[in-house]
C-alpha positions in Angstrom: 16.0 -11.3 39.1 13.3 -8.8 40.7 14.7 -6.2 38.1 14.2 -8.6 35.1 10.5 -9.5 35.9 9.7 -6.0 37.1 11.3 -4.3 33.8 8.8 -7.4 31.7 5.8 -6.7 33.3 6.5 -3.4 32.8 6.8 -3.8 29.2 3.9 -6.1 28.7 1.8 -3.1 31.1 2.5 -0.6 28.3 2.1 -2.4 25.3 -1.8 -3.6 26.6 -2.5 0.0 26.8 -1.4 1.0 23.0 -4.1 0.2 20.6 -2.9 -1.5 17.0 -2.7 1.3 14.2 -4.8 0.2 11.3 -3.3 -1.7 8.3 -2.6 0.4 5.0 -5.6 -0.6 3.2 -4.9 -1.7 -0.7 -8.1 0.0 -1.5 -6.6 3.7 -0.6 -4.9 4.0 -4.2 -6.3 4.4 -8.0 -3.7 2.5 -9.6 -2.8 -1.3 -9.9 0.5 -2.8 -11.3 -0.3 -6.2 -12.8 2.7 -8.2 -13.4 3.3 -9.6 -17.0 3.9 -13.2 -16.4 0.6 -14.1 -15.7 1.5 -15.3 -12.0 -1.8 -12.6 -10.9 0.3 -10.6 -8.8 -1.3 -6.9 -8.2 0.0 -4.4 -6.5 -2.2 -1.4 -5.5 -0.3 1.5 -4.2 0.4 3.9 -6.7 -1.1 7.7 -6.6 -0.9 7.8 -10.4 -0.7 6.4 -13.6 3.2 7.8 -14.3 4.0 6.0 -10.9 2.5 3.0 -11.5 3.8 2.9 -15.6 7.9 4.2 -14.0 7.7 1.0 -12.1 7.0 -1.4 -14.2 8.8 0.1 -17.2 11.7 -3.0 -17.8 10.4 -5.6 -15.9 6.9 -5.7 -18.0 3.3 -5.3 -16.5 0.1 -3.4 -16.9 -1.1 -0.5 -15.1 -5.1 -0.8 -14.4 -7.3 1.7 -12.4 -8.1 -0.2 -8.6 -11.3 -1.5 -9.3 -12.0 -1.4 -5.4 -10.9 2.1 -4.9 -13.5 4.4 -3.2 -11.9 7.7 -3.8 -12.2 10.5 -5.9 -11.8 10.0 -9.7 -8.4 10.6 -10.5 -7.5 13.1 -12.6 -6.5 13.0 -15.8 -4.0 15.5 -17.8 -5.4 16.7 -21.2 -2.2 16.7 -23.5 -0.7 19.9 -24.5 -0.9 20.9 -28.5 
């Protein structure tokens, strides 16, 4: 029984001294997948606009730049002629 409360505190002890890592933020990406049934549903985590357009290709949607991302621009390809 002492080895069962000991090994508890123990664990309890160690995980007050770890800090919480910090949430992925939805804000850290350019693009946003909006779904096409008009439900609203966004998802913002895609690094670019292929990404974001390879997901969503067959199951319908929009890709739109983050409107709450902070970053740099992203950059755009000019096409090849």
């Amino acid at each position: 029984m002492r080895t069962v409360v000991l090994i508890t505190l123990t664990g309890l002890a160690i995980a007050g001294l770890t800090r919480p890592s910090a949430a992925q933020s939805a804000y850290d990406y350019p693009w946003c997948a909006l779904k096409g049934d008009r439900s609203g549903g966004q998802s913002c985590y895609f690094a670019t606009r292929e990404q974001c357009e390879t997901t969503l290709s067959g199951i319908g949607g929009t890709c739109i730049r983050n409107p709450g991302y902070r970053g740099p621009a992203p950059r755009m390809r000019r096409p090849r002629y």
